[in-house]
Structure formats: C-alpha cells, structure tokens
MIMILUM-794554 format. One line per field, with one value per residue (C-alpha): residue in three letters; x, y, z. Coordinates in steps of 0.1 Angstrom, whole numbers, plus 2048, in hexadecimal, padded with zeros to 3 digits. Each point is the difference from the previous one (the first is absolute). Example, Ala and Ser with C-alpha at 12.3 -4.5 7.8 and 13.67 -1.06 7.14 Angstrom:
BEGIN
resn: c(ala  ser) .
east: c(87B  80E) .
north: c(7D3  822) .
up: c(84E  7F9) .
//
This chain:
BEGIN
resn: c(unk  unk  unk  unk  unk  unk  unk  unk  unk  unk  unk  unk  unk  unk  unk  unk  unk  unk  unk  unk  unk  unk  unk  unk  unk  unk  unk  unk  unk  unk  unk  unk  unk  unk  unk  unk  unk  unk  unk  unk  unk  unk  unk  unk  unk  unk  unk  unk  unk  unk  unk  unk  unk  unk  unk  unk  unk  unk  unk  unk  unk  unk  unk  unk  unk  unk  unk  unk  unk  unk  unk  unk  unk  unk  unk  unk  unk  unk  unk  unk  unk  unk  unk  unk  unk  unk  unk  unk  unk  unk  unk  unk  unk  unk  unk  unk  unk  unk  unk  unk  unk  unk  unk  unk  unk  unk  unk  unk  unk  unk  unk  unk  unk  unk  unk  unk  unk  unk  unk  unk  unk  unk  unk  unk  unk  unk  unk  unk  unk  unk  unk  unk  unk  unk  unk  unk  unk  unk  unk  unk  unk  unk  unk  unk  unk  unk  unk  unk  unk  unk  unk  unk  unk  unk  unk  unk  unk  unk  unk  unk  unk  unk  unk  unk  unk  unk  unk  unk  unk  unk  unk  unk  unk  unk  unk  unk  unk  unk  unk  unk  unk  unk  unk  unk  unk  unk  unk  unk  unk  unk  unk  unk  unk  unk  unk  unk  unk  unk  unk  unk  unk  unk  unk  unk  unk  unk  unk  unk  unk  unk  unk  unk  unk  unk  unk  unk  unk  unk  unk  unk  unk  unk  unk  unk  unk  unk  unk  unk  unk  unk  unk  unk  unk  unk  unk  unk  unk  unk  unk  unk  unk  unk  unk  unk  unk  unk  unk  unk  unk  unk  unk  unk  unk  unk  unk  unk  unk  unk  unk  unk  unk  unk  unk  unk  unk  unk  unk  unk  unk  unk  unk  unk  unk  unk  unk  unk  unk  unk  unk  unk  unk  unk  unk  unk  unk  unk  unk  unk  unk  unk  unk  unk  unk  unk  unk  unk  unk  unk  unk  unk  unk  unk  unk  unk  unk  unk) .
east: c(82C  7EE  808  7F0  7E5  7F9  802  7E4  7EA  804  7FB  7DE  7F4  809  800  7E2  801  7FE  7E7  819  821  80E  7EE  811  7F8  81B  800  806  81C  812  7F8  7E4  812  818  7FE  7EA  805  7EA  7FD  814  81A  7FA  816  816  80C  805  829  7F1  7F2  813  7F2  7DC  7ED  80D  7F4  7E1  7F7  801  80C  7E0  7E7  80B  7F7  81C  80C  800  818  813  808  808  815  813  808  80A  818  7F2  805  7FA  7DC  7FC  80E  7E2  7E2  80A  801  7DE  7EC  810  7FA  7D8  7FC  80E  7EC  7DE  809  802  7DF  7F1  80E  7F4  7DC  804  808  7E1  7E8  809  7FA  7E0  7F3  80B  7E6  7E7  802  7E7  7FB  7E5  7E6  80B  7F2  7DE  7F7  7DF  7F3  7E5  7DF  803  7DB  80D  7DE  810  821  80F  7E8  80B  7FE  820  80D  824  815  800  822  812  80D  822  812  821  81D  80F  81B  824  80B  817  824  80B  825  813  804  81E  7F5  7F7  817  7DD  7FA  80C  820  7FC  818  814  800  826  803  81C  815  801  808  81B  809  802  812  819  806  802  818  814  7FE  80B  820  804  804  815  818  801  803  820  80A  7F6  815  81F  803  801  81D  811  7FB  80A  823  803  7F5  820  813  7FA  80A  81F  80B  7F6  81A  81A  7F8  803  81C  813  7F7  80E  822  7FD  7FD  81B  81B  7F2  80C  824  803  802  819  814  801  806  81D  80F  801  80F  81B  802  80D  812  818  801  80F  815  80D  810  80E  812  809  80C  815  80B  80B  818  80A  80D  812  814  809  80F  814  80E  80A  813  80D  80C  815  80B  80A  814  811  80F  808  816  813  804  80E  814  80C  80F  80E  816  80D  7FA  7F6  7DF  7E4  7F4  7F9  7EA  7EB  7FA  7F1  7ED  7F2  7F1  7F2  7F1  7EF  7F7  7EC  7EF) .
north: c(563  80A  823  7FD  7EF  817  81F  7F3  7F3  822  80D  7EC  80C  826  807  803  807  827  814  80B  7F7  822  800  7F6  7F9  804  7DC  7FA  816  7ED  7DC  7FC  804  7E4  7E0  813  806  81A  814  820  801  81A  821  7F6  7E4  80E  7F6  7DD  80A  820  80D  7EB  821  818  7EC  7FB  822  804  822  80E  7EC  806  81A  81A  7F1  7DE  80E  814  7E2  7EE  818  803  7DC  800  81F  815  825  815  7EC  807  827  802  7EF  812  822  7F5  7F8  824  817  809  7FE  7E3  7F3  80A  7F8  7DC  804  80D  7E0  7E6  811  7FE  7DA  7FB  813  7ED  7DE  809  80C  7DF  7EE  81B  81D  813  7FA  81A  7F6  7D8  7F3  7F2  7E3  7FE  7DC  800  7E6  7ED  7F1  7D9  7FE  817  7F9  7FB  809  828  816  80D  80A  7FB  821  80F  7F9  827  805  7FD  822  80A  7FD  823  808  807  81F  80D  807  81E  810  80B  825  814  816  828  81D  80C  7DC  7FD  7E0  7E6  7F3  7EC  81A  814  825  802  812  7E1  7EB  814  802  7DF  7F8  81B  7EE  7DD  810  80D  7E0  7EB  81B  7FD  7DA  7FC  818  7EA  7E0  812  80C  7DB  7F1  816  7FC  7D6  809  810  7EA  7E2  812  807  7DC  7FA  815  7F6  7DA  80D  814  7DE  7EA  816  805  7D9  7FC  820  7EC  7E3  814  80D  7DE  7F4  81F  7FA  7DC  80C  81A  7EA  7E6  81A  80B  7DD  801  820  7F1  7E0  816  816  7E2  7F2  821  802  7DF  807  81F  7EE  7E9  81A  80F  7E4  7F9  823  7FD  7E1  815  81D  7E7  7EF  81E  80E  7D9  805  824  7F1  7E3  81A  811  7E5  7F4  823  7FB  7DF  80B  81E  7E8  7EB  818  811  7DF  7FB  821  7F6  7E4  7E6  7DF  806  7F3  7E6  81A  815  7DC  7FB  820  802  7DF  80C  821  7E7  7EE  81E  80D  7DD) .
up: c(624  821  7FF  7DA  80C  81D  7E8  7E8  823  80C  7DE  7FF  823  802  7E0  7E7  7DB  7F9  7EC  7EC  7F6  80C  821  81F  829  818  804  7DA  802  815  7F8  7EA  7DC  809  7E6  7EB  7DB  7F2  81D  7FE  81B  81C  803  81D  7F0  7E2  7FA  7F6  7E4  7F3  7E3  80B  810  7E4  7DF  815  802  828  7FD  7F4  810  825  814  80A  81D  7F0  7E2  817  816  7DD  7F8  818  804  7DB  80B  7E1  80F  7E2  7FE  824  7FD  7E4  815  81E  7EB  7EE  822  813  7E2  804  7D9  7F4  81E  7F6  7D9  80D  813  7E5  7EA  81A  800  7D4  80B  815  7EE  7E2  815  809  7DB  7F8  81B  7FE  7EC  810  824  807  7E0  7FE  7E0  801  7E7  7FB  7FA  7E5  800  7E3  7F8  7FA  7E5  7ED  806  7DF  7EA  803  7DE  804  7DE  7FD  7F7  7E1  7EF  7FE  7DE  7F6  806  7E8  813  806  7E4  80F  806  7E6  80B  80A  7F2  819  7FD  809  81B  7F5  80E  814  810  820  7FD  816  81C  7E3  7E4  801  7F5  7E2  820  815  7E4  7F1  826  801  7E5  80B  822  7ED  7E6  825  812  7DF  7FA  827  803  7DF  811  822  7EC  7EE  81F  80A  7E4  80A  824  7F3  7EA  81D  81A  7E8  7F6  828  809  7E5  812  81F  7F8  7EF  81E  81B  7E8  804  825  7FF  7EE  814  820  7F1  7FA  81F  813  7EF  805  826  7FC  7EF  81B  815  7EB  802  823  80E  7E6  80A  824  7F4  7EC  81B  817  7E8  7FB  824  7FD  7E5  812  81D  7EB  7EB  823  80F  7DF  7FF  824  7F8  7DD  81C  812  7E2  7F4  829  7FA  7E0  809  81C  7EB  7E9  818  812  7DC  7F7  821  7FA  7DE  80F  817  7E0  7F0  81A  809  7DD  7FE  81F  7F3  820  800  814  7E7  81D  81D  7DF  7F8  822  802  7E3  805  826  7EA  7EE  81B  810  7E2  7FC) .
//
C-alpha cells in the first residue's frame, strides 16, 4: 500500500500527461506509466507487456535509435541486421528521406495547400435593403440525356500466326514438349511405384524369413541350453561312476587276494591229504597194527591246515 501510494504521488508530481500517447520524457520512462491503463508502456520495460509495443505499431513510429534499442531488447537480429543494413547503405537511406519528406509535404497540403499564395476569401457587402429580394433565377433544369448503350461484347479471338503471343500463349513445340515430359514423368513414376510395390514384396518375404530364422535361433538355443544342462548330468555322473568302479575295484582285489590265498591252502591240504593217504596205504600193505600213530597224524594235518 505505501509503496502504491507513493508511485501514483510521484506519478502526480513528476509526471504530466503527454501530448501524445507515443511520446515520452525521461522521467515517464522510468516511473511515469506506472498505474496507468491506456498509456502505452515505455521500451525498457517492455517484458511487461510482450506483444504491447508490436500490435501498437512502435516499430514504425520511432526514430532509429528508438527501434534499434527496441529491437534489441526484443533480441530480434535479423530485424536489426536489416535496419542496420538500411541506415549504412546510402540508397535505401535517401529512399527513406525521400518518404519522410512525401510524409511532410503531404501534412502540410493538408493545413495549407499553398503556402506561398494562401487563399484569400473575399467577404462581399451585402446591401441588408435588398437583402432578399435578389432576382436570381434559379437554374435552368438540363434535359434528360440517354444513358450510354453498353458496349457490345467482344469474342475472344484466337491469336493470328503474325500477332505477336503474349507471356501465356504456348507455341505447339512447348506443348507437345510438355506433354512429352508429362507422358516421361507419368511412365517414370509408374516404374518407381512398381519398383516401389516389388521391394514391399521382398522385404515382406525377408521380414518372413527373418522371423523364421529368429525361431529357430530360439528354439536351437533352447536345445543348446538344455544339452549344456545334460552335459553336465553327465559329467557329475561319470565322476560318480568313476568312484564307484574305483570302489568296486578294490573290492574285487581284496576278494581276489583272499581267492589266491584259499587256493595256496587247499593246495597244501591237498598234499598233505595225498601224504596221509600213502602212509594209509603203505601202512595196510604191511600188515601192522599202526592205524592210531596215522589218526594222530592226520588229525594234527588237520589242525594245521585250519
């Protein structure tokens, strides 16, 4: 609120109503346009209003300083590049003289046409006795003239061979030329759109292809996964085999071992068994009454073997 109200006091004080509304005083430019409503904002603070300067028309009533400085703050180079080439180049530079002179000439025609012989009205004495009673005949009435009659219409004409054609008029060569090039460009672009037509074909039956070949790629890397996975099944049960013949080997050594020494026992019981029968035998053959000394001795063969 005080900083409102101290705008529109200093508003009140240092700033007076313009001439115009496109006229400005350094103070105005800096505080004067603040709270006011159909003033037209000033260029420096221009973001406030952004398209405020532009539909007024501020571009082509400042000077060239005052657009340039516009300009710029808007950031419009290619404007600027133009201005800046327009006020350099010495034509362009009097062309606009000579249309601001145009500008003030016409002005002054407006106010007075002819500055050097003003126009002198001469005031005449009317006699107030006879004021009124003048014998001025009204104007005698003009009689009616017959409107003029239309002109009749005139056929067009195909042009003669001796007239020179206009800028629209085609020899029978640049037709037929034409017509040529069309016939060209027609047979040219039915061949690109066949062409057109079979490169879709092609890339549909490749696009097949190609979809063909990525399910068997999936289903080969399926395969492949899966013989991975049985490779494996299989090595851990060659290992597992592996130990278990290792196992089974020294069992069937150890058994073969005690098969080795049966066989050494029974190959002495055998001969301890011939023996014994010999002495049997040669015992009988004598005659003797000996058959106790033979048990004893085949019964300590006996324990022997066991």
């Amino acid at each position: 609120m005080l900083g409102s109200a101290f705008v529109s006091n200093q508003q009140s004080i240092t700033s007076p109503e313009p001439e115009s509304r496109f006229s400005f005083s350094p103070t105005q430019r800096l505080s004067g346009w603040y709270g006011t409503q159909n003033r037209l904002p000033p260029l420096s603070h221009h973001r406030l209003w952004p398209n405020a300067t532009h539909q007024r028309g501020i571009f082509d009533m400042g000077t060239f300083r005052d657009r340039l400085r516009c300009l710029r703050m808007r950031s419009r180079q290619d404007e600027i590049c133009e201005l800046m080439k327009n006020n350099s180049d010495p034509e362009a530079r009097y062309k606009r003289d000579l249309r601001l002179l145009a500008k003030l000439n016409a002005r002054r025609d407006a106010t007075n046409p002819d500055p050097d012989h003003p126009v002198k009205i001469e005031d005449k004495q009317v006699d107030p006795k006879t004021q009124g009673t003048t014998d001025e005949k009204p104007p005698a009435s003009k009689p009616d003239t017959p409107l003029p009659k239309p002109a009749p219409e005139q056929e067009i004409k195909p042009p003669s061979p001796t007239e020179q054609p206009n800028a629209y008029t085609l020899t029978t060569t640049e037709a037929q030329t034409i017509i040529d090039w069309h016939r060209e460009s027609q047979a040219l672009y039915d061949t690109l759109k066949r062409e057109k037509d079979n490169l879709q074909a092609q890339h549909k039956k490749l696009q097949e292809a190609h979809d063909n070949l990525a399910r068997e790629v999936s289903s080969l890397n399926m395969d492949l996964t899966r013989a991975k996975f049985m490779c494996g099944w299989y090595e851990r049960l060659k290992f597992t085999l592996e130990g278990k013949v290792a196992d089974s080997q020294n069992e069937i050594d150890k058994i073969w071992a005690e098969l080795e020494k049966a066989v050494e026992r029974n190959t002495t019981y055998q001969e301890e068994v011939a023996k014994l029968k010999a002495e049997v035998d040669k015992h009988r053959l004598s005659g003797g009454d000996g058959f106790g000394d033979v048990f004893d001795k085949e019964r300590e063969a006996l324990y022997r073997i066991e």
